[in-house]
N, CA, C and O of each residue as an XYZ file, in Angstrom:
716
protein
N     -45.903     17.964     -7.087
C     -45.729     19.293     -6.555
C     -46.499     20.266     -7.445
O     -46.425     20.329     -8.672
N     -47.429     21.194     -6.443
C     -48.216     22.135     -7.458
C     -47.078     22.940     -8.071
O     -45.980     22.758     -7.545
N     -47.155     23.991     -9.317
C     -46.513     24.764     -9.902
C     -46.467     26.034     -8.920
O     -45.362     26.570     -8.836
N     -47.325     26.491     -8.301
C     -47.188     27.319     -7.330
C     -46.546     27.393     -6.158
O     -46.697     28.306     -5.346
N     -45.684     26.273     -6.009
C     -45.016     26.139     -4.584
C     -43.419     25.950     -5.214
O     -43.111     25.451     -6.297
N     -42.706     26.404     -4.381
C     -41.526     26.886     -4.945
C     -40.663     24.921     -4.814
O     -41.221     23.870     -4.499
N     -39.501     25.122     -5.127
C     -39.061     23.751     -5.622
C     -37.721     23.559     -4.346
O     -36.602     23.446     -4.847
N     -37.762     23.528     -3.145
C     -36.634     23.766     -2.352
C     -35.450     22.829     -2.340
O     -34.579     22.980     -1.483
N     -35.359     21.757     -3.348
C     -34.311     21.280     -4.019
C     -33.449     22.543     -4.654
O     -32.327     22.161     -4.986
N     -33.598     23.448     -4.817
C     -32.679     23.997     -5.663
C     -32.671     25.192     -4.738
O     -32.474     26.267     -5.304
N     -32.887     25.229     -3.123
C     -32.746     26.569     -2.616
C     -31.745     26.337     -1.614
O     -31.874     25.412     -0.812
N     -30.665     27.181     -1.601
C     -29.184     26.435     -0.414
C     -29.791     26.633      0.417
O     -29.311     25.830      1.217
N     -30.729     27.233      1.039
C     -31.153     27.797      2.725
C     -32.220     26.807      2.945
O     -32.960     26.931      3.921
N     -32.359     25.820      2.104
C     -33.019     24.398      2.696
C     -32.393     23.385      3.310
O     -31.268     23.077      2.915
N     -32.894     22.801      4.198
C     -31.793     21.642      4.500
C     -31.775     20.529      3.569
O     -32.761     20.091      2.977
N     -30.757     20.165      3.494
C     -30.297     18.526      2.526
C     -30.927     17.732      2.917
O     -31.265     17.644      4.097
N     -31.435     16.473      1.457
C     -31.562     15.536      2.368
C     -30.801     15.049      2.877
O     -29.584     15.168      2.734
N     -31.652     14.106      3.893
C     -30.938     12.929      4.502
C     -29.748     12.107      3.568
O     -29.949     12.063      2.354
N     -28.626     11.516      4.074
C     -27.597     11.125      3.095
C     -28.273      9.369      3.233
O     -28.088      8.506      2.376
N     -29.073      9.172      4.547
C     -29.560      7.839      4.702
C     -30.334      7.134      3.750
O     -30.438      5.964      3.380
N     -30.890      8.325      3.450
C     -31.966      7.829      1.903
C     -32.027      7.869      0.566
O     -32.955      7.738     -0.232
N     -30.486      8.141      0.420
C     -29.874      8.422     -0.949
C     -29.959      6.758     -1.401
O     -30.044      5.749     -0.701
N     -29.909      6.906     -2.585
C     -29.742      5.455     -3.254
C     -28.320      5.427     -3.273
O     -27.626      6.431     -3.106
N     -27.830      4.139     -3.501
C     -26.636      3.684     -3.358
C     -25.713      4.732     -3.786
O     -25.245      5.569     -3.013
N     -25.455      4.665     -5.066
C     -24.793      5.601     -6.227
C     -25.141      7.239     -6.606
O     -25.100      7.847     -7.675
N     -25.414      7.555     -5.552
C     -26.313      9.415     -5.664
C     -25.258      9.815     -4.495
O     -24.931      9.055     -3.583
N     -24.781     11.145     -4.682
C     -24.132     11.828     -3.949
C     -24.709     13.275     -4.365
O     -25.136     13.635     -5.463
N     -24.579     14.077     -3.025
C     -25.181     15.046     -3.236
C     -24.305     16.514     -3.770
O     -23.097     16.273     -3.782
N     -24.561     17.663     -4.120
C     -23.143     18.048     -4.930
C     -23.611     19.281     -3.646
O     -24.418     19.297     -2.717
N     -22.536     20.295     -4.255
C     -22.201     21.476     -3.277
C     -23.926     22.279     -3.202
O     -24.085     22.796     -2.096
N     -25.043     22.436     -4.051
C     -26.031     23.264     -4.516
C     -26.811     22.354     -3.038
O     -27.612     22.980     -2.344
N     -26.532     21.149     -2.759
C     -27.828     20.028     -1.830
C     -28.730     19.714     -2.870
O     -29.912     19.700     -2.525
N     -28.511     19.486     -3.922
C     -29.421     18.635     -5.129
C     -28.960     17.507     -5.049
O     -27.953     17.215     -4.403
N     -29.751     16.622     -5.797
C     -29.853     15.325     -5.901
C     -28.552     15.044     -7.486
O     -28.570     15.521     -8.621
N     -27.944     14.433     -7.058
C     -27.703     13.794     -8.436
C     -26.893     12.127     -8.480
O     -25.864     11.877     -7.853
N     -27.459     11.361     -9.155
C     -27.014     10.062     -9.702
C     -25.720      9.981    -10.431
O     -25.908     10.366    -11.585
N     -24.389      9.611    -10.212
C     -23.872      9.027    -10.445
C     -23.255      7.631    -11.139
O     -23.053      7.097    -10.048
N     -22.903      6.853    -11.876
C     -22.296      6.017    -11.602
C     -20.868      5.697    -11.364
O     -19.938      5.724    -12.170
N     -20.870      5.337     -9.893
C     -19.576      5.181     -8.929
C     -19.006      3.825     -9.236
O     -19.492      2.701     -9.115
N     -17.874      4.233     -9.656
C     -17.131      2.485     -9.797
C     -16.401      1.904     -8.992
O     -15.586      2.738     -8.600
N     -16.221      0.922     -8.507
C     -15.551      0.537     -7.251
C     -13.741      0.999     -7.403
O     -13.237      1.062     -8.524
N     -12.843      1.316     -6.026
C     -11.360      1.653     -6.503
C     -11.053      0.612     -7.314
O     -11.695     -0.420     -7.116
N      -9.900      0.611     -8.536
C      -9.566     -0.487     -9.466
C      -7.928     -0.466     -8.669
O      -7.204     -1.455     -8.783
N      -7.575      0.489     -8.053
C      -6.256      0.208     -7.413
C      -5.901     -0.583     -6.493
O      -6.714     -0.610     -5.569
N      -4.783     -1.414     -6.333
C      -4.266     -2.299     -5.193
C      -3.307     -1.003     -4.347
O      -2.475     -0.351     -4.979
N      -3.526     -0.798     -3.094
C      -2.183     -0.450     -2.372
C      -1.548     -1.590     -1.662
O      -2.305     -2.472     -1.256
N      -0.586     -1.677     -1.503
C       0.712     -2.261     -0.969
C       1.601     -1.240     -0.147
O       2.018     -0.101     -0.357
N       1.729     -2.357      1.109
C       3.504     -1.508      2.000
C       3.981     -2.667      2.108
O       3.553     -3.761      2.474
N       5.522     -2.011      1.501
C       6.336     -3.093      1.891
C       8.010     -2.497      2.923
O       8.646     -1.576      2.411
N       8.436     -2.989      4.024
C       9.679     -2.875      4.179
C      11.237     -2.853      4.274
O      11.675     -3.656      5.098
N      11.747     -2.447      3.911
C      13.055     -2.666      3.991
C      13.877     -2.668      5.532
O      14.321     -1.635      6.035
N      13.948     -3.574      5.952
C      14.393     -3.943      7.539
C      15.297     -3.593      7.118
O      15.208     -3.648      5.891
N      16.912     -2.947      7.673
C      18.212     -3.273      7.646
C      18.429     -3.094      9.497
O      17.984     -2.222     10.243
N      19.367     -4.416      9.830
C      19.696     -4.813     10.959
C      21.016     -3.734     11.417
O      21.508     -2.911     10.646
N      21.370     -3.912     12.587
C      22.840     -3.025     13.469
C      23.998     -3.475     12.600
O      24.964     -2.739     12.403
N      23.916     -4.426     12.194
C      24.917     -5.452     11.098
C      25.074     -4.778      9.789
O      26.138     -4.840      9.174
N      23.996     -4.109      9.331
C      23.673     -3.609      7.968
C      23.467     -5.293      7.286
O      24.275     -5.876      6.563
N      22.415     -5.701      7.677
C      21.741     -6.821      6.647
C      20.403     -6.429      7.053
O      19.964     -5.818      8.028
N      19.744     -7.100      5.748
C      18.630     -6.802      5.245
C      17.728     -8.306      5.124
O      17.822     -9.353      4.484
N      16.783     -7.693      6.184
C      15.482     -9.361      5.860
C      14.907     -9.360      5.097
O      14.403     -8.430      4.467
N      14.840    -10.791      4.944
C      14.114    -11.019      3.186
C      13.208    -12.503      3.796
O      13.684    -13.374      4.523
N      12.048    -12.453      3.339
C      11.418    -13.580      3.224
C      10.971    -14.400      1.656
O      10.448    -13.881      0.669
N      11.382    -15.806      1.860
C      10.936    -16.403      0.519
C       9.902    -16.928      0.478
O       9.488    -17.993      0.937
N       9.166    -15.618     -0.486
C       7.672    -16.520     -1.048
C       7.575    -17.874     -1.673
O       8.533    -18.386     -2.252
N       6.077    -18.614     -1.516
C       6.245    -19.344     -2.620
C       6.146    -19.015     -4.000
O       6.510    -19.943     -4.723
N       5.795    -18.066     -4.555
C       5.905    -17.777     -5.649
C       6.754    -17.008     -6.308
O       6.975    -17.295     -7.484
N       7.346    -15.989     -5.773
C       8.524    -15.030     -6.075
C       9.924    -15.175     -5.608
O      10.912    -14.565     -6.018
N       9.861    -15.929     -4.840
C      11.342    -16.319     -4.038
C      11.730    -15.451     -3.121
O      10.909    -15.313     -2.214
N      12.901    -14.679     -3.019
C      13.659    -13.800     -1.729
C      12.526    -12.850     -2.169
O      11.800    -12.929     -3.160
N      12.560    -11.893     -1.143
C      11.763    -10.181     -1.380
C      11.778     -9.889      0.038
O      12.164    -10.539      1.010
N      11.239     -8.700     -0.098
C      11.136     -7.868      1.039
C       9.720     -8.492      1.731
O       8.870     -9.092      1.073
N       9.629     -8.221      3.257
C       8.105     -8.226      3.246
C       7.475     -7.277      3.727
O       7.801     -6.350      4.469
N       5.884     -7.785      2.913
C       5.101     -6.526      2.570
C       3.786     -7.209      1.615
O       3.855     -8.285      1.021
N       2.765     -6.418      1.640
C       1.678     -6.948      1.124
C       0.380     -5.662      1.217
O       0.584     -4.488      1.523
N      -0.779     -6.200      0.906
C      -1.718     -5.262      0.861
C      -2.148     -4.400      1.829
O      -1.811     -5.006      2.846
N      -2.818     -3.099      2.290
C      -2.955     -2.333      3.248
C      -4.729     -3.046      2.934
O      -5.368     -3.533      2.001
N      -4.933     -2.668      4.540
C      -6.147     -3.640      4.681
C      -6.810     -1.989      5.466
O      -6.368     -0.996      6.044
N      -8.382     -2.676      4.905
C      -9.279     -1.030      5.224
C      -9.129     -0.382      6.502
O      -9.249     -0.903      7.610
N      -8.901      0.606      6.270
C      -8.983      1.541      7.873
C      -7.123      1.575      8.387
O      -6.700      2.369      9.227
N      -6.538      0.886      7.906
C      -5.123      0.797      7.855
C      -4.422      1.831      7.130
O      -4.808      2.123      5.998
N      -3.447      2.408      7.648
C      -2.279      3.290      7.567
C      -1.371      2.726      6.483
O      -1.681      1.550      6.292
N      -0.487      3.069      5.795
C       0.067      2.630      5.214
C       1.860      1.871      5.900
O       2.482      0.884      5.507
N       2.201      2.944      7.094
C       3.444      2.245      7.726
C       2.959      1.798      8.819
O       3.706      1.846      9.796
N       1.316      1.123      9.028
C       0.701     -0.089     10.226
C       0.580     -1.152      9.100
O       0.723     -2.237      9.665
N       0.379     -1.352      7.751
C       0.336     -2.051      6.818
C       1.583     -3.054      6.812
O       1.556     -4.254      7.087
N       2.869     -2.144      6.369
C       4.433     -2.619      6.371
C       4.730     -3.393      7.708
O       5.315     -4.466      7.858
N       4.128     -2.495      8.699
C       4.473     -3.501     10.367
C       3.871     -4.380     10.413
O       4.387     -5.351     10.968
N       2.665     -4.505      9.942
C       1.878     -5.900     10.384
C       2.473     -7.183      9.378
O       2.683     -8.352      9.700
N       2.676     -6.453      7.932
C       3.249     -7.541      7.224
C       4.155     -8.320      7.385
O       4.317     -9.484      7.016
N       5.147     -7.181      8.335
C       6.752     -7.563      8.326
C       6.303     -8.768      9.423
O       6.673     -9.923      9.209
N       5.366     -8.392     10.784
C       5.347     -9.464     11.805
C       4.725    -10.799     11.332
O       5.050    -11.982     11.436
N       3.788    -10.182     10.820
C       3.112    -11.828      9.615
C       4.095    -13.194      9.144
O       4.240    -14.401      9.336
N       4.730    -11.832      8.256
C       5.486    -12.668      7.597
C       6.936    -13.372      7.732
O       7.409    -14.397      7.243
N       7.440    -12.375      8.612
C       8.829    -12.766      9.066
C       9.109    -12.832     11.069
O      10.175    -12.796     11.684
N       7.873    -12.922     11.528
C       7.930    -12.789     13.162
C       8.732    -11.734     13.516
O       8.905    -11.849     14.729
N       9.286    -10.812     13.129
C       9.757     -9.265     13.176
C       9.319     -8.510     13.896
O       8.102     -8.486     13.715
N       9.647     -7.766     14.735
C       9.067     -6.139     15.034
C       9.689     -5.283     14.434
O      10.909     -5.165     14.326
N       8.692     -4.515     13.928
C       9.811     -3.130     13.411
C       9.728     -2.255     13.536
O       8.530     -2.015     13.682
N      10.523     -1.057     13.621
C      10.221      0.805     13.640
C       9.965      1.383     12.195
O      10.694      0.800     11.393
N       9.365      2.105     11.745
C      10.019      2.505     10.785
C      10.393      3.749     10.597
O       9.764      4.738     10.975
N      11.647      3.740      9.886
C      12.501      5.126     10.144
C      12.461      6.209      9.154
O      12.673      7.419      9.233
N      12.129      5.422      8.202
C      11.217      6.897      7.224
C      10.392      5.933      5.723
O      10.463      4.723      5.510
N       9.758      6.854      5.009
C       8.968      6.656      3.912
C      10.085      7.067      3.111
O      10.802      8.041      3.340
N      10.248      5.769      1.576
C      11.291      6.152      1.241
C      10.521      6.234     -0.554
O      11.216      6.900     -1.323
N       9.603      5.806     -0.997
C       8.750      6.508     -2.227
C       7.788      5.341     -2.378
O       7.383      4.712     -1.400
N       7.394      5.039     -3.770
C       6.779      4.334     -4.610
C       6.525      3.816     -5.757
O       6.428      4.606     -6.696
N       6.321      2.174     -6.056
C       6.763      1.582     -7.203
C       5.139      1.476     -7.773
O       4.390      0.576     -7.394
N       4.700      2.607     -8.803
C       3.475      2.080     -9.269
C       3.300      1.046    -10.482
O       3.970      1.242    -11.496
N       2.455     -0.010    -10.419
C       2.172     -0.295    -11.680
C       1.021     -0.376    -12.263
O       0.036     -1.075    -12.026
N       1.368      0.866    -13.508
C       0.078      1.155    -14.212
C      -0.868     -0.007    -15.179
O      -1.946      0.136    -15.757
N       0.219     -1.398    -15.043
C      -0.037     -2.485    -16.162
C      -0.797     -3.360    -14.890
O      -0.545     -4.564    -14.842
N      -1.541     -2.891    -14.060
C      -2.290     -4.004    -13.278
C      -2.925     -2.957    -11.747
O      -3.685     -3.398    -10.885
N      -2.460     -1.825    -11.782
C      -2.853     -0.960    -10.747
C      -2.413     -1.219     -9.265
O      -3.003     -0.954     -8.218
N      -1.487     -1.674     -9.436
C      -0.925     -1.842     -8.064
C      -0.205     -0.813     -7.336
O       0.536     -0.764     -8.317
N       0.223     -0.053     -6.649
C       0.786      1.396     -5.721
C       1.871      0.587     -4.660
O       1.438      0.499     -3.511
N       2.713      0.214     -4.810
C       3.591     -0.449     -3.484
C       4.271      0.616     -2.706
O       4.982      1.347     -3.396
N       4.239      0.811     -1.777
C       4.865      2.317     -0.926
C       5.996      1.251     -0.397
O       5.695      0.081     -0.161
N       7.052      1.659     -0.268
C       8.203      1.546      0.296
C       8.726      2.209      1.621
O       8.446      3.407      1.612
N       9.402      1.819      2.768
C       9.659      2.111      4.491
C      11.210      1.489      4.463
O      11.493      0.310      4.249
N      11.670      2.028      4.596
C      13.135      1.836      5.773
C      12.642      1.968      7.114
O      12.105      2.903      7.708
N      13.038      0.503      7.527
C      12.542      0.022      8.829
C      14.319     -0.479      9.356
O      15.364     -0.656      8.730
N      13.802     -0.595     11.260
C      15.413     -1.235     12.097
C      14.323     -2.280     12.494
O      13.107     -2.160     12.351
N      14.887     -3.135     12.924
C      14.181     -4.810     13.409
C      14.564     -3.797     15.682
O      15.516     -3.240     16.227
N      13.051     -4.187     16.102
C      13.190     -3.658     17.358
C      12.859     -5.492     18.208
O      13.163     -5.708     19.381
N      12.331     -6.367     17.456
C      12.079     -7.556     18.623
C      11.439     -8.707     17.317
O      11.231     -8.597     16.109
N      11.300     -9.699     18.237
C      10.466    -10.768     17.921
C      11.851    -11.590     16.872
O      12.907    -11.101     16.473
N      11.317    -12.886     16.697
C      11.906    -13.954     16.227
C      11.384    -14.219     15.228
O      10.163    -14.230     15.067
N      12.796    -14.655     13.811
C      12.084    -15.258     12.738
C      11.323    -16.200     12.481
O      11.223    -17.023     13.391
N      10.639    -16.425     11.413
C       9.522    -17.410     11.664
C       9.611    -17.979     10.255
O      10.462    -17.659      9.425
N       8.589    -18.897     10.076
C       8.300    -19.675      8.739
C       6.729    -19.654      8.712
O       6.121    -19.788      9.774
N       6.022    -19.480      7.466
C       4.642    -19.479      7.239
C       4.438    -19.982      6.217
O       5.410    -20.660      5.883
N       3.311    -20.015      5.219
C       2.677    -20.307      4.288
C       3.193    -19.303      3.708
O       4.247    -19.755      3.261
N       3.118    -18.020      3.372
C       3.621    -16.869      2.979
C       4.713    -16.961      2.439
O       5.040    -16.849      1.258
N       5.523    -17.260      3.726
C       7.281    -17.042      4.049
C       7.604    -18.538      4.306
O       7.406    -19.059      5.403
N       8.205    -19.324      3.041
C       8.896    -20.494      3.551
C      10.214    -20.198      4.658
O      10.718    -20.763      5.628
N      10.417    -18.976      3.880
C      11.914    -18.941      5.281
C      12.152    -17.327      5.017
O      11.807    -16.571      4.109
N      12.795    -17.182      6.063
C      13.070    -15.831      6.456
C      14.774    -15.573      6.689
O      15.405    -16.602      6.932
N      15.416    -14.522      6.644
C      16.241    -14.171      7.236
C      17.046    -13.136      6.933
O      16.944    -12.620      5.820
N      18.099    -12.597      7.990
C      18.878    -11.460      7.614
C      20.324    -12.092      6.688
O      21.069    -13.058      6.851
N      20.244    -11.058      5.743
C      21.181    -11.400      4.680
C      22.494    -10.099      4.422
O      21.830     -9.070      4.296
N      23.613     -9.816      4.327
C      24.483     -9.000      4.289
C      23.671     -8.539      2.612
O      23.054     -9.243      1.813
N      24.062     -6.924      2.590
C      23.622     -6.482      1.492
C      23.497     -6.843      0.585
O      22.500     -6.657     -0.113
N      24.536     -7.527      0.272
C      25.468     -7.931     -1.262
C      24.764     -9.483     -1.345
O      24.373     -9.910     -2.432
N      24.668    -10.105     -0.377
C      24.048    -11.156     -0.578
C      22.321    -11.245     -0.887
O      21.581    -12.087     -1.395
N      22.173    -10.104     -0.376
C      20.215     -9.911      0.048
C      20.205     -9.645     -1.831
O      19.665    -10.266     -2.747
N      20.885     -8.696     -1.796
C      20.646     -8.405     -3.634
C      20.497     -9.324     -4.260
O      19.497     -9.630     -4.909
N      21.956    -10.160     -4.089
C      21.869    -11.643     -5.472
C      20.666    -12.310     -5.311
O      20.047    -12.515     -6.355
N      20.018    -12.822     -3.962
C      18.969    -13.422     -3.442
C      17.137    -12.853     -4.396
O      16.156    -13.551     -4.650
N      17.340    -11.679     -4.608
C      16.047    -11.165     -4.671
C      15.810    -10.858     -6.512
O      15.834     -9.729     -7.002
N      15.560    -12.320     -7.414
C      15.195    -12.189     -8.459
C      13.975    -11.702     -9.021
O      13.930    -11.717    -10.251
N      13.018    -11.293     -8.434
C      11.928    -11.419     -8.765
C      11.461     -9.675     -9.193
O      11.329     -8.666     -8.500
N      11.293     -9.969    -10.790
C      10.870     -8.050    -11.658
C      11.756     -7.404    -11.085
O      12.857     -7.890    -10.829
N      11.346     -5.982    -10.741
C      12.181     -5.116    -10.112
C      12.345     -5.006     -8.957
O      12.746     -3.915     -8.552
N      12.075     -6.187     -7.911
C      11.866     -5.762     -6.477
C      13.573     -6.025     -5.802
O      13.752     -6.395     -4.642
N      14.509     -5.797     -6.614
C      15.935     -5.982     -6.273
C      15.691     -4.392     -6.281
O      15.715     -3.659     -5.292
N      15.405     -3.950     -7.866
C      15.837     -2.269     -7.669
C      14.804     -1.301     -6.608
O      15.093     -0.164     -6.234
N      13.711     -1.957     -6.286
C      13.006     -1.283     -4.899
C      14.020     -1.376     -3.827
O      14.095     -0.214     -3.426
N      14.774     -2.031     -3.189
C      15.616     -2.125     -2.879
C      16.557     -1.377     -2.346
O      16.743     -0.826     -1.261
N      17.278     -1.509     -3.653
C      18.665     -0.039     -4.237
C      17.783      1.018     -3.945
O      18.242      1.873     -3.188
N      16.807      1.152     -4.292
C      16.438      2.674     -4.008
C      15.660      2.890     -2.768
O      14.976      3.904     -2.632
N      15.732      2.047     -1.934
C      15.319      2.537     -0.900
C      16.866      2.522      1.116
O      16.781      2.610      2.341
N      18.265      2.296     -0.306
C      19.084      2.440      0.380
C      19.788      3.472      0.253
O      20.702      3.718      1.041
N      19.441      4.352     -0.894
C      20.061      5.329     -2.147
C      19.195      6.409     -1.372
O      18.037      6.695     -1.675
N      19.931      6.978     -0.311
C      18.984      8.361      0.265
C      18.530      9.398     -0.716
O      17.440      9.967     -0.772
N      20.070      9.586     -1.827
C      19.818     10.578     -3.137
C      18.606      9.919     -4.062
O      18.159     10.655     -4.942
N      18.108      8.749     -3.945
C      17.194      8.592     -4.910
C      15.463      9.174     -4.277
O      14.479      8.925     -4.974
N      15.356      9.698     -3.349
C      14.526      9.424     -2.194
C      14.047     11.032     -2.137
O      14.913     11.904     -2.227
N      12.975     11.302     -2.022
C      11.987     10.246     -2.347
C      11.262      9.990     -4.136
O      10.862     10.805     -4.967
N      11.337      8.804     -4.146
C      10.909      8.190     -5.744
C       9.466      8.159     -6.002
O       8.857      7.740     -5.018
N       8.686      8.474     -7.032
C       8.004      7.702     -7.451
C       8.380      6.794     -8.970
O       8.888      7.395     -9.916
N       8.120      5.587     -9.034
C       8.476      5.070     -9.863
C       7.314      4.004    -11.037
O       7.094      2.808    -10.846
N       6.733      4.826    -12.189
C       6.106      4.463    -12.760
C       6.105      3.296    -13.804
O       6.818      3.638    -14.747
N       5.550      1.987    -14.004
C       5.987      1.117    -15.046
C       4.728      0.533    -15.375
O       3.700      0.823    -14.764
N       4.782     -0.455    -16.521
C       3.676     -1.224    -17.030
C       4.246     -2.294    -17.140
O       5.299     -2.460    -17.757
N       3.416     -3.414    -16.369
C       3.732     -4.766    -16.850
C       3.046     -5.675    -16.225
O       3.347     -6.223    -15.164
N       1.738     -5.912    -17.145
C       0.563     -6.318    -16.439
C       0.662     -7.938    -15.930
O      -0.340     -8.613    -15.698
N       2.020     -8.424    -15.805
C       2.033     -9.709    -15.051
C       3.109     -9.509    -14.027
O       3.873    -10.470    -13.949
N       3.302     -8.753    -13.418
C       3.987     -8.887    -12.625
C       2.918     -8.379    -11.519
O       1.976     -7.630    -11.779
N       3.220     -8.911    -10.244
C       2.148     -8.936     -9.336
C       3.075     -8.715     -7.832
O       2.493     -8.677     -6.748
């Protein structure tokens, strides 16, 4: 560029470039200049998981193979909602339909970056099932669903998502093996 011609990178009443021809890692800032970045991919996991409770007041639980009783629930997959996340899991994993009847907080963990959002859900259809996932499924009376669900804190996700006064939670911890 001669020195005599003005520099219309740096004039707002120019148009931007194209965003098509940006290099990967360049985003353009509020001025329409160019600038390079380095963008790091998200390091966070999100998770929905639900808390079914039945007309009975019991609560479905599916047993992983690795964690035993729990709620089900698992990762939110791209372009996914967070309470279409909890529904699809719950049908995955336990042949369930569910409503869900409200957002009840969140269990973060800062020791591995995981975000688990929590749903109070009613069971509206479908039949339990067994998977790879879910060796077995089923509705359990409260008191029993509790003793059932050893695994870290996902007993006290739980309690607090039956505990309207606890609601809504966020709940921060570190403990980079729990998964």
């Amino acid at each position: 560029m001669k020195r005599d011609q003005p520099d219309n990178h740096c004039d707002p009443k120019s148009d931007p470039l194209p965003v098509s021809h940006l290099p990967a890692k360049s985003i353009l800032n509020p001025f329409n200049s160019l600038e390079v970045k380095s963008v790091n991919p998200p390091k966070h996991i999100v998770s929905a998981a639900a808390i079914v409770v039945n007309d009975n007041q019991e609560i479905l639980l599916i047993k992983g193979p690795r964690r035993g009783w729990e709620m089900p629930g698992g990762q939110v997959e791209l372009g996914e909602s967070l309470s279409q996340a909890a529904i699809r899991e719950t049908k995955e994993e336990s042949g369930i339909d569910i409503e869900i009847i409200k957002f009840c907080g969140i269990f973060q963990n800062t020791g591995n970056s995981i975000c688990n959002t929590l749903f109070l859900a009613k069971p509206i259809g479908g039949e339990l099932i067994t998977t790879e996932e879910s060796l077995d499924s089923g509705f359990f009376s409260i008191e029993e669903a509790l003793e059932k669900v050893k695994w870290k804190n996902f007993r006290q996700r739980i309690e607090y998502c039956l505990k309207t006064e606890t609601q809504p939670f966020c709940i921060e911890f570190n403990d980079e093996m729990n998964i």
